[in-house]
Each structure stands twice: as structure tokens, then as C-alpha cells.
C-alpha positions, 0 to 999 in steps of 0.5 A: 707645754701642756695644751688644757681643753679651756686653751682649745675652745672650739670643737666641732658638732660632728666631733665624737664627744658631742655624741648624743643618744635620743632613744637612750635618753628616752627610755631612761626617762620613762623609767625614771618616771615609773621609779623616781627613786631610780637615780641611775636613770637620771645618770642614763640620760645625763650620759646619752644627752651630753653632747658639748655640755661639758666643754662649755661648762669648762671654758666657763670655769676658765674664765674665772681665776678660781675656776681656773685655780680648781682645774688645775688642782682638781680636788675631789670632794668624795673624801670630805663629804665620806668623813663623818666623824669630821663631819659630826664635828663641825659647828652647829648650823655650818653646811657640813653639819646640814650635809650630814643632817641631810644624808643621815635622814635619807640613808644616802652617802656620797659613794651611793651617787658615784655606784648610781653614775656607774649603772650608766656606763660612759660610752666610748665618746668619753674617751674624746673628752680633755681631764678637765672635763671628766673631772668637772662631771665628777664633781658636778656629780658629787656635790648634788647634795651639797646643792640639795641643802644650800637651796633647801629643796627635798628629796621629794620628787617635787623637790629634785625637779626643782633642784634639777631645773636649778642646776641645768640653769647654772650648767647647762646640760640637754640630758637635765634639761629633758629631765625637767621637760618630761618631769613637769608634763608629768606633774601637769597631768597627774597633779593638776592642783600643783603649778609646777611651772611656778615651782620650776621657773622658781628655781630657775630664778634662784640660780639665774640671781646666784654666784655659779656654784661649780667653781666654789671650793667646796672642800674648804668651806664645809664648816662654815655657817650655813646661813651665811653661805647663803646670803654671800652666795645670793641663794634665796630660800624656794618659797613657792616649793616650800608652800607647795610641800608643806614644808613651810 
């Protein structure tokens, strides 16, 4: 019988998946803050801090019946998200249709997250990990825009600040965390007029009072009103960023 990485829990820190790489992660952040753009920057970091973020990101997925039902399948979202024509056809207002809305106005595709993951490449902990986690960092990787239009933050650099510290509150993740943490000094200094921990605690909140994302099957719920998707999930709109962006 098959033995799955969420039917083996434990695994000890000094196991060579839970290899961290501080100094890697500290000069990826540095050049992500002289480039915000720079997206391959984010995946450096994410790479270097992993540790067991992962594993842990898995037995909670387990613990759910449809998370368990995604692991076994493991779909991949890559091909929905790439479909454009299936995209365009989608109702007015569903979260495929925003999704498109969203790529199209910041000249951005799917495949332009998996060419940035890859300018960091994993590392030979990677070879450590069960299936089950490589594929959850795929697809957390892959529906990062999708998390962009559910929440309604921008591709600002305030509003990927505040998604990212929405995201390592749903899932947890050091390299994310770091992110976050360097982020909001930056904007402390630089743009005093701005309470960036008003805005960064606010998406905390949102994903704290949310339903976990990871474990929706995003692949089946494209055509469906946004809206709607909103309220079932508990997503409350991030008023404090919008007043703050102007895009209130």
C-alpha cells in the first residue's frame, strides 16, 4: 500500500526538507526591495525559508474530506487560468471572467508565475519532499492571482504586501512571513503617512475570519459570481487599503 506524506506526520527538524537558507533569503529581499516588480525575488525567498511549511500545509489539507479528495487528484489549474477564449465566455461578473479582467490589465498570464518560480531553482531539499507537498507549492504558486481578485487587493506594491500577509496567515510560510516583515519597515520609513500595520493586520484578519482557500476546487468554480463566492467564503472587502490606495 501506498504510504502518502499526510499518513506520516512527523518529521524531524534536522531532516534535510526542513533546510533553511537565511542569507539567501536576505539578499533576495533586499533586491525585491530595491525592485518590487521583481517576482522571482519573492520565489528566492520563499524557496530559502520553506523549512516544514509545507508538510504542515498538507496534514492541514488532510484533515478535510475535500482537501484529502484534491490530494489525491492533484489537479492542475495552469490549463484553466491559460484558457482565454474559456475565459472570455464566462458570465459577467463570475471570478473567471475578473480573473481575466485582472491578467489582461497587468499584462500578466499564468505561465508568467511558473518562468518567475523558476529563476529559484529548488534546491536539493526538494528531492526530500512527498508529491503531495511539491504539488500543494504548485498550486499555491498558481492561484496567487486568483487570491488577488477574491480579496481585492491590487497589484500595488501596498496591495501585494497586504495579500502576501493574507496568505501566510492561511498558510503559513517564514519565507512570506520575512517578506511581510521587511516590507512593512520599508513602508514605516519611507511613507510614514501610510499605517502600514493598519493595512497589514487588516489582511491578517480577512484571512483569519476566511474559509482556507487551498483546499477549494478552483477548477470548477471559475464561472461562478463573484460576489457570491465572496460572501460563502467570508471574504470581507479590505476597506483600510482601499481608502489607503485611493481605490475606494
Amino acid at each position: 500500500m501506498q504510504t502518502h506524506a499526510y499518513s506520516r506526520p512527523w518529521r524531524s527538524p534536522f531532516h534535510p526538507a526542513n533546510r533553511m537558507r537565511p542569507l539567501v533569503a536576505l539578499r533576495a529581499v533586499r533586491a525585491l526591495l530595491e525592485d518590487p516588480q521583481s517576482t522571482g525575488e519573492v520565489f528566492k525567498v520563499i524557496e530559502a525559508l520553506k523549512g516544514g511549511s509545507l508538510r504542515q500545509a498538507v496534514m492541514r489539507m488532510a484533515s478535510s474530506e475535500a482537501g484529502r479528495s484534491l490530494l489525491h487528484a492533484k489537479p492542475s489549474i495552469i490549463a484553466s487560468l491559460s484558457d482565454r477564449t474559456s475565459l472570455a465566455a464566462m458570465p459577467e461578473g463570475s471570478l473567471g471572467r475578473a480573473y481575466l479582467d485582472f491578467v489582461l490589465a497587468g499584462n500578466l498570464s499564468a505561465d508568467g508565475l511558473v518562468q518567475a518560480s523558476e529563476e529559484a531553482p529548488r534546491d536539493a531539499a526538494t528531492s526530500y519532499l512527498d508529491p503531495e507537498e511539491l504539488w500543494l507549492a504548485d498550486r499555491l504558486r498558481d492561484f496567487h492571482d486568483i487570491q488577488h481578485v477574491l480579496t481585492g487587493y491590487g497589484r500595488d506594491e501596498l496591495g501585494e504586501l497586504c495579500l502576501l500577509s493574507f496568505m501566510t496567515t492561511q498558510t503559513y510560510n517564514r519565507g512570506i512571513s520575512f517578506i511581510v516583515f521587511m516590507g512593512r519597515r520599508e513602508y514605516r520609513r519611507g511613507m510614514p503617512q501610510i499605517d502600514v500595520d493598519a493595512l497589514v493586520n487588516e489582511g491578517r484578519d480577512i484571512a483569519r475570519a476566511a474559509a482556507w482557500l487551498p483546499e477549494v476546487r478552483w477548477e470548477e468554480r471559475l464561472g461562478e459570481p463573484l460576489a457570491a463566492l465572496r460572501e460563502e467564503l467570508g471574504l470581507r472587502p479590505p476597506l483600510r487599503y482601499l481608502a489607503a490606495s485611493g481605490a475606494a
